[in-house]
LOVEX-544703 format. One record per residue (C-alpha): x, y, z; residue in three letters. Coordinates in steps of 0.02 Angstrom, whole numbers. Each point is the difference from the previous one (the first is absolute). Example, Ala and Ser with C-alpha at 12.3 -4.5 7.8 and 13.67 -1.06 7.14 Angstrom:
LOVEX-544703
615;-225;390;Ala
69;172;-33;Ser
end
This chain:
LOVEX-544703
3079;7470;1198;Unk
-45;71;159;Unk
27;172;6;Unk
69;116;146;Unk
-152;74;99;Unk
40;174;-8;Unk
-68;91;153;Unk
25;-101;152;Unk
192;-28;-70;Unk
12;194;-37;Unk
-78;17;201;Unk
144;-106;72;Unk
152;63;-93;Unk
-64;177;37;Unk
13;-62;211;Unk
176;-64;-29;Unk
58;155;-109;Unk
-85;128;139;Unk
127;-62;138;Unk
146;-17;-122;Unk
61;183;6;Unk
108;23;-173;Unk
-50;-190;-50;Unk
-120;27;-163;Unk
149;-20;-115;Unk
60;-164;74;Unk
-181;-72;44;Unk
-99;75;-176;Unk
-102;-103;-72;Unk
74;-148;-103;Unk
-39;10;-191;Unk
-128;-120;-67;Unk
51;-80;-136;Unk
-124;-125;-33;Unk
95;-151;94;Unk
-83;-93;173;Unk
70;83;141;Unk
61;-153;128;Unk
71;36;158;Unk
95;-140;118;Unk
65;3;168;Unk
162;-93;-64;Unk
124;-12;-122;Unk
-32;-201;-36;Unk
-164;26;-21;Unk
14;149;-110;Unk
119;-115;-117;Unk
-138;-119;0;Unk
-133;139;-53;Unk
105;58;-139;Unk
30;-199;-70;Unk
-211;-10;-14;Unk
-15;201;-52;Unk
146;21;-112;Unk
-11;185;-105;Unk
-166;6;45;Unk
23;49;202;Unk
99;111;82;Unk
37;-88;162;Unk
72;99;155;Unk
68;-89;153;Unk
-32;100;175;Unk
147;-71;89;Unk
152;61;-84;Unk
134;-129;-88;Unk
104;-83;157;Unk
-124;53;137;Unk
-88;-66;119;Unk
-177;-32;-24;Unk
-31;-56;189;Unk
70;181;59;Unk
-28;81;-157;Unk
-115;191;50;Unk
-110;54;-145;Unk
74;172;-72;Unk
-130;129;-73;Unk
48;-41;-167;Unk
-59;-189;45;Unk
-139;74;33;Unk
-24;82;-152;Unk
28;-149;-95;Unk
-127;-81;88;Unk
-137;119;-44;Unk
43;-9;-194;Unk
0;-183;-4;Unk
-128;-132;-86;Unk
55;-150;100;Unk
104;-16;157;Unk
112;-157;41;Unk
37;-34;149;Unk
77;-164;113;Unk
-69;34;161;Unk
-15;-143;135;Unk
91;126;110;Unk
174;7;-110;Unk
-31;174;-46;Unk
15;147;142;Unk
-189;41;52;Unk
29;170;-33;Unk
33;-29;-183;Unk
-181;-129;-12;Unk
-83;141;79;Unk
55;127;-126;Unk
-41;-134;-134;Unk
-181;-25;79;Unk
-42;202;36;Unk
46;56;-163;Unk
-61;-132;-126;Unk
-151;40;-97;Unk
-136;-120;64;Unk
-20;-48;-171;Unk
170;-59;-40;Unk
82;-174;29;Unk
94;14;164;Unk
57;-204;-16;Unk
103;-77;148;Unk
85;-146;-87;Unk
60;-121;128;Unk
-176;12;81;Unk
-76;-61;-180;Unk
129;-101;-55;Unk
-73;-151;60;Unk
-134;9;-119;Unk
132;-35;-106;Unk
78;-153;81;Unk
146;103;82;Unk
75;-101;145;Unk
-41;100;157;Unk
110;-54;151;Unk
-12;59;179;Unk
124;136;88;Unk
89;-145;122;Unk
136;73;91;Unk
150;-76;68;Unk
11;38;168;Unk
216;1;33;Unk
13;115;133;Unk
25;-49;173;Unk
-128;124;81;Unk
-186;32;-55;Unk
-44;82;-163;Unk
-133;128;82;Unk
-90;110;-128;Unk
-174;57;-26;Unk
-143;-68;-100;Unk
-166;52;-60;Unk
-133;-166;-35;Unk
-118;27;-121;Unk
-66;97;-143;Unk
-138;106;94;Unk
-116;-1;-147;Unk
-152;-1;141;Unk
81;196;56;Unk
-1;37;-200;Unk
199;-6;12;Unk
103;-13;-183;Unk
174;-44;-14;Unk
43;174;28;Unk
-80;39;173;Unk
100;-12;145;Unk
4;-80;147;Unk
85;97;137;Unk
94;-84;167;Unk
56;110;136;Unk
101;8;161;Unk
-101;86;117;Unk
122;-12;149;Unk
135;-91;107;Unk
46;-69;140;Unk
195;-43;38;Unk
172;13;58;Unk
61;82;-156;Unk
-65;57;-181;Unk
-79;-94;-163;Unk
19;23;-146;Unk
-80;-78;-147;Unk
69;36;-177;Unk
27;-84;-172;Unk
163;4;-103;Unk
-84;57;-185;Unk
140;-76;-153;Unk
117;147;-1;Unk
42;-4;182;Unk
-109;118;38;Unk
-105;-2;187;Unk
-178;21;8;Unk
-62;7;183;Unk
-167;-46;37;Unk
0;-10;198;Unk
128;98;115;Unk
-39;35;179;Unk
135;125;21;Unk
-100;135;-52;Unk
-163;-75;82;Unk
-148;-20;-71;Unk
-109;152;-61;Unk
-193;-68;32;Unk
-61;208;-71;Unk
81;-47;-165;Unk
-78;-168;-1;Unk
164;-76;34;Unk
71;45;-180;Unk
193;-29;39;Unk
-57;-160;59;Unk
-97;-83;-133;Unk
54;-151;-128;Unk
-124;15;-133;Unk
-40;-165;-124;Unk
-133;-63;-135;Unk
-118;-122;14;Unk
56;-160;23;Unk
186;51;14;Unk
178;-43;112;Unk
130;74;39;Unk
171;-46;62;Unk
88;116;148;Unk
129;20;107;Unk
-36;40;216;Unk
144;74;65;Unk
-2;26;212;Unk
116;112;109;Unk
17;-109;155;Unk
-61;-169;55;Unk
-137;-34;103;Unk
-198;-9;-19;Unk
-80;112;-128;Unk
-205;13;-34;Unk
-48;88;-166;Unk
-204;75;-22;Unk
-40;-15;-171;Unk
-152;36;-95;Unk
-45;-26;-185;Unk
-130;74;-143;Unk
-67;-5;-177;Unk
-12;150;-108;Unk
-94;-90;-159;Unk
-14;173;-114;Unk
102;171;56;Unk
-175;65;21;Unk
-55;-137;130;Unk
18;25;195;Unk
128;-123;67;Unk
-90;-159;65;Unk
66;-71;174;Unk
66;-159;-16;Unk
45;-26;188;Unk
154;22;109;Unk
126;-121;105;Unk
133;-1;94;Unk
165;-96;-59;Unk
106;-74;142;Unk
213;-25;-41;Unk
126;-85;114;Unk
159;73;-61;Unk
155;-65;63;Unk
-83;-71;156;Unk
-93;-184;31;Unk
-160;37;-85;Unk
-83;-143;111;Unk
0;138;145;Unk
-79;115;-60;Unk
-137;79;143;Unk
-166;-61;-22;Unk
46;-107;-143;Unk
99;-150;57;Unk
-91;-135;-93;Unk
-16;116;-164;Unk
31;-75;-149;Unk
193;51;-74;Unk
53;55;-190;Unk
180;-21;16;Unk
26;-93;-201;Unk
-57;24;-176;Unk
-107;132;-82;Unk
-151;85;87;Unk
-109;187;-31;Unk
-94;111;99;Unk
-145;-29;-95;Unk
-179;81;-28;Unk
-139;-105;-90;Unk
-108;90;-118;Unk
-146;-107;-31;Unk
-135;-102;65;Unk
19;-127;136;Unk
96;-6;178;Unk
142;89;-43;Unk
-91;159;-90;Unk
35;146;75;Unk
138;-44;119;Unk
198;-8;23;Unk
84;-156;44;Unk
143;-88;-47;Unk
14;-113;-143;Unk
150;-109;19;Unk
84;-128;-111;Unk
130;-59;113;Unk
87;-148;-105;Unk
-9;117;-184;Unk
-108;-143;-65;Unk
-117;94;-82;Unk
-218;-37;23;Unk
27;-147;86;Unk
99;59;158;Unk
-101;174;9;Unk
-51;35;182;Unk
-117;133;67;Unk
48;92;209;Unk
-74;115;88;Unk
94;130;61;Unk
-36;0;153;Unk
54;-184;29;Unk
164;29;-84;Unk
181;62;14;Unk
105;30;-146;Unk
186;-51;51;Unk
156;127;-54;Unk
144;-104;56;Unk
172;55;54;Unk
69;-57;-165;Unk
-104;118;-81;Unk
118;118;65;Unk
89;135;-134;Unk
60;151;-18;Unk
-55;168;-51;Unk
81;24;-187;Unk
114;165;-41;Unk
-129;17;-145;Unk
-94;201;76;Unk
-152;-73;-97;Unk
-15;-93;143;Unk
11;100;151;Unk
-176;-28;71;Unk
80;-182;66;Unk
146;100;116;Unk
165;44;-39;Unk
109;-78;-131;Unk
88;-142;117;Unk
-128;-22;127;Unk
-91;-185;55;Unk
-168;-17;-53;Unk
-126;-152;-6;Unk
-62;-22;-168;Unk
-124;-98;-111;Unk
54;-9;-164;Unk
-94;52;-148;Unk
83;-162;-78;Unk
-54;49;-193;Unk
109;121;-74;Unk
-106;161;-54;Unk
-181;57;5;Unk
-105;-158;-12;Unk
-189;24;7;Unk
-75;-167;-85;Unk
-143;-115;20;Unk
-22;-201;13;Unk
57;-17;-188;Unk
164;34;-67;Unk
-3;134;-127;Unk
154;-23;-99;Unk
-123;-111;-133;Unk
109;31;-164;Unk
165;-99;78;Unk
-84;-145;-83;Unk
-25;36;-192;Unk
-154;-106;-22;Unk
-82;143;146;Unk
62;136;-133;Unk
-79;-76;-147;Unk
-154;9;106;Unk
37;179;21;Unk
-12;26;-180;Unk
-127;-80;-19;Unk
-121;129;114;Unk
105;138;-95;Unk
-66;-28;-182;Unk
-177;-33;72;Unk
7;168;82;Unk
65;78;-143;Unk
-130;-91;-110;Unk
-128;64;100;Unk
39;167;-17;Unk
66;34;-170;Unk
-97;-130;-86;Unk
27;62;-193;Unk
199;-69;39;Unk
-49;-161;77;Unk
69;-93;-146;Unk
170;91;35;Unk
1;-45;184;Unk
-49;-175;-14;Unk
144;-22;-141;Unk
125;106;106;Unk
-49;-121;171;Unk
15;-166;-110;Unk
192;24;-53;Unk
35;70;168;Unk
-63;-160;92;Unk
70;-94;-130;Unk
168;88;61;Unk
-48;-34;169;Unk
-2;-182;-34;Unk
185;-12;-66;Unk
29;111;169;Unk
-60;-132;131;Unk
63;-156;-84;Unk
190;103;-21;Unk
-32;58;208;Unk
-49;-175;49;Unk
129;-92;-112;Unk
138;120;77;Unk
-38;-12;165;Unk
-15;-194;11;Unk
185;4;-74;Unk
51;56;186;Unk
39;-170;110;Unk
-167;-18;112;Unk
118;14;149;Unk
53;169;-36;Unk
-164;79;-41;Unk
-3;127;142;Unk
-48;184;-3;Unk
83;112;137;Unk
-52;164;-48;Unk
-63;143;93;Unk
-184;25;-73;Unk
-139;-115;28;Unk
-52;22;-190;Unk
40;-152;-56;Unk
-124;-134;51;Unk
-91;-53;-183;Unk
163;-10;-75;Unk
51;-135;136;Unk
-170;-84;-2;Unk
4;12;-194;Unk
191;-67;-26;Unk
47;-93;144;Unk
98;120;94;Unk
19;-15;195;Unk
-27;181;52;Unk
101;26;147;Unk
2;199;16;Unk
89;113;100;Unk
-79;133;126;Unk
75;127;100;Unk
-77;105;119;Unk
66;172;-54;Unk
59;13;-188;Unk
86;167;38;Unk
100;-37;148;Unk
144;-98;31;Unk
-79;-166;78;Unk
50;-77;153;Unk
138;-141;14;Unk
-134;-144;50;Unk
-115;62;-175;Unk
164;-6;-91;Unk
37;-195;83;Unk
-148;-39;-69;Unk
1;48;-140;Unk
198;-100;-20;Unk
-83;-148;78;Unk
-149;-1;-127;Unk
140;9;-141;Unk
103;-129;47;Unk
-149;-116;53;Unk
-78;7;-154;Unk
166;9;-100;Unk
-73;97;-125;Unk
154;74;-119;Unk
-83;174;-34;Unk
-132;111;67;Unk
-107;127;-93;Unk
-47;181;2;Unk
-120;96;-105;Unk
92;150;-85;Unk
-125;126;82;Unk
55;-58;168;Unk
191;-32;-7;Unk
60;169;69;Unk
-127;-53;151;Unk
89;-170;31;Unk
153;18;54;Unk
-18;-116;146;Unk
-32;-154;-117;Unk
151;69;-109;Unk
103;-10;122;Unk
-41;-169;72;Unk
2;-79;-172;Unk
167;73;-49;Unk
79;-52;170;Unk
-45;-201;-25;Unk
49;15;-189;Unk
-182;5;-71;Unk
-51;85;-149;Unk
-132;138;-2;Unk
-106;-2;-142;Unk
-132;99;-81;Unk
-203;-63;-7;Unk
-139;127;-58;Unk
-167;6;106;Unk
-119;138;-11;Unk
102;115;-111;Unk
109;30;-177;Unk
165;96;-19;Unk
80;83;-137;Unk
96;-187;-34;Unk
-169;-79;-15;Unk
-171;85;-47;Unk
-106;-140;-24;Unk
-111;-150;60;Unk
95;-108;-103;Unk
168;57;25;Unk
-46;-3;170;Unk
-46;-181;11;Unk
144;-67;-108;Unk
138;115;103;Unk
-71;-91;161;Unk
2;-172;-66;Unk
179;24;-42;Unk
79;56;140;Unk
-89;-119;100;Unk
57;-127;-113;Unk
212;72;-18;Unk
6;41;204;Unk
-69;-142;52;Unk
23;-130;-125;Unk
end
């Protein structure tokens, strides 16, 4: 077996330990006893770990049972764990919070397996599907967007790519923030304060890896033209100056005819669908610049469009119009009561992702790929218990098997015409592609504020169109949810549980997992 290199693990515990005042007790060293240390970054994949491992590795998962692995912060004793670990497990295509892959990547021994699995599941003959959103708002989706890896700066999947609002020019105030899963804000832009250029405009930065998105919501104080400076760069190591990656100016018509805007009557108008601020990364005309990148029928590759700035006015309608929620979290937008124009964030919580959806194991045959890159890894590293490993991964796949033929078999029980998911996470992709379910999910702009009546007509409408007799909730996120609660109990409709990136103390495994979805899919709708 590979064994724990000593000093540089000794070096790094001894930094977390120094600025832990009173910590040595709870952060000490954890005892060897002869088993392969595995960390994961979730529970499901820790469950999978200990299938292939069994008694012979001791398997800790960094986010915490019922957490959140997309807002998840690493804790010092993650950290710990880390450093003590012979192989590290991790999802990654952006489902985990940066911050957490970052800790992975900084404190992981260079020699020891640091294995992203839905990036190397393929090599297995997982199903990889891309992140197409449905676009069911009535304004534009405006976020921001990072293209490309930037291998040619030397950037990793932890470096960062940093956009900032450099100034403003309006009627009233912006702000820019994201709603992260427990209802928490977290501002990136706000022009209340203005914008600090000594600090290098620190209050004003949204920060995001390599070839990343994220949703957000634009909230603005009065109507009328507003022009927002913005300039972006990539930091590819903390030791690396950052590298300019240019600067623009983004034009928005909010609550007035964006067709008269001065000097730019004959720009071109986003006023539908999903579009970013975006700054590409790698070679070719776009390196090195911000421009918009706008999908403006949700169609995925095949509608994607490319503006510049400068020839282009982002519409904010009237009916974007809402008011400033009692919530005190969210006093940067006004007072509690007062009109503002807002783009919604549309995606309920903190959603950094890619071009792929991440949420792989929703399909069982993706998990039994999984496990697959699990007993190689631990093969590879502890190659006197191969035998064990390979032995332990057969009956588990063999388990796996009897799991997808019971999901699929339960699912297709449901009448094809009732096969709808309303639901409030957008985690459930494979298992529609893999099943035949019709995913018809449920956004709302701000999960921890009472929504406005035209989100909550929608959200009626979308029920009764589709007819669908229940609607779903993860367990994690029911005391989030009210608003789709509500709706559901009003029109008679049950709300039922479904399990996406996380266990409970009702069910603690893969499997469990997997058969608990299939039936209550299969009892609400069916």
């Amino acid at each position: 077996m590979r064994r724990r290199s000593g000093t540089r693990r000794f070096a790094a515990l001894a930094v977390v330990l120094a600025v832990t005042a009173g910590g040595c007790d709870r952060l000490a060293t954890p005892p060897d006893d002869g088993r392969v240390s595995v960390v994961t970054t979730t529970g499901i994949l820790a469950d999978l770990a200990r299938q292939v491992g069994g008694e012979l590795v001791d398997v800790e998962s960094l986010v915490p049972e019922g957490g959140d692995p997309h807002s998840h912060e690493p804790t010092l004793r993650d950290v710990r764990d880390i450093v003590y670990a012979d192989a590290a497990f991790s999802n990654y295509l952006m489902l985990e919070e940066q911050n957490l892959i970052r800790a992975l990547d900084a404190n992981l021994p260079e020699d020891v397996p640091n294995v992203p699995l839905a990036e190397r599941a393929a090599r297995y003959a997982a199903e990889i599907i891309p992140l197409v959103e449905n676009v069911n708002l009535d304004t534009i989706w405006l976020g921001l967007r990072v293209r490309g890896t930037g291998a040619e700066l030397g950037a990793t999947r932890s470096s960062e790519v940093r956009l900032k609002a450099t100034g403003l020019e309006g009627p009233g105030e912006l702000v820019g923030y994201l709603t992260e899963t427990f209802g928490e804000p977290a501002v990136f832009f706000d022009s209340s304060d203005g914008f600090d250029a000594g600090d290098g405009y620190a209050d004003d930065t949204a920060t995001l890896p390599p070839d990343a998105h994220t949703h957000m919501s634009w909230a603005f104080t009065e109507p009328g033209i507003y022009r927002l400076d913005m300039t972006a760069e990539a930091v590819p190591t903390p030791q690396d100056r950052p590298v300019p990656l240019g600067e623009t100016t983004v034009t928005f018509a909010v609550g007035v005819d964006p067709h008269t805007v001065p000097g730019m009557t004959h720009a071109h108008v986003l006023d539908a669908g999903h579009a970013d601020i975006a700054v590409g990364l790698d070679g070719g005309e776009r390196a090195g610049g911000l421009y918009l990148f706008a999908d403006p029928e949700g169609g995925g590759h095949a509608h994607q469009e490319v503006h510049s700035p400068a020839e282009t006015v982002i519409e904010v309608p009237n009916k974007a119009i809402t008011e400033v929620p009692g919530d005190p979290r969210f006093r940067m937008l006004g007072r509690a009561g007062e009109e503002i124009h807002q783009l919604p964030q549309a995606v309920l919580g903190r959603h950094v992702h890619g071009e792929i959806d991440p949420h792989l194991w929703q399909n069982v045959r993706n998990a039994m790929a999984y496990v697959k890159i699990i007993r190689d890894t631990l093969t590879e590293i502890d190659p006197a218990n191969a035998a064990t490993y390979r032995a332990n991964a057969s009956d588990y796949l063999r388990e796996l098997e009897n799991l997808e033929t019971y999901v699929a078999a339960t699912i297709a029980e449901i009448p094809a015409s009732r096969r709808y998911l309303v639901t409030t996470h957008d985690a459930f992709g494979y298992l529609g592609e893999a099943y035949g379910l019709d995913i018809a999910g449920f956004v709302t702009p701000n999960p921890a504020t009472e929504p406005s009546m035209a989100e909550r007509r929608r959200l009626g409408e979308a029920i009764d169109n589709l007819s669908v007799p229940a609607v779903f909730l993860e367990p994690n996120l029911r005391s989030r949810s009210n608003t789709l609660t509500q709706i559901a109990e009003e029109r008679g409709v049950a709300v039922c549980p479904i399990y996406g990136d996380a266990f409970d103390e009702e069910v603690t495994s893969y499997v469990a997992m997997m058969r608990a979805n299939a039936d209550s899919l299969r009892d609400c709708l069916g």
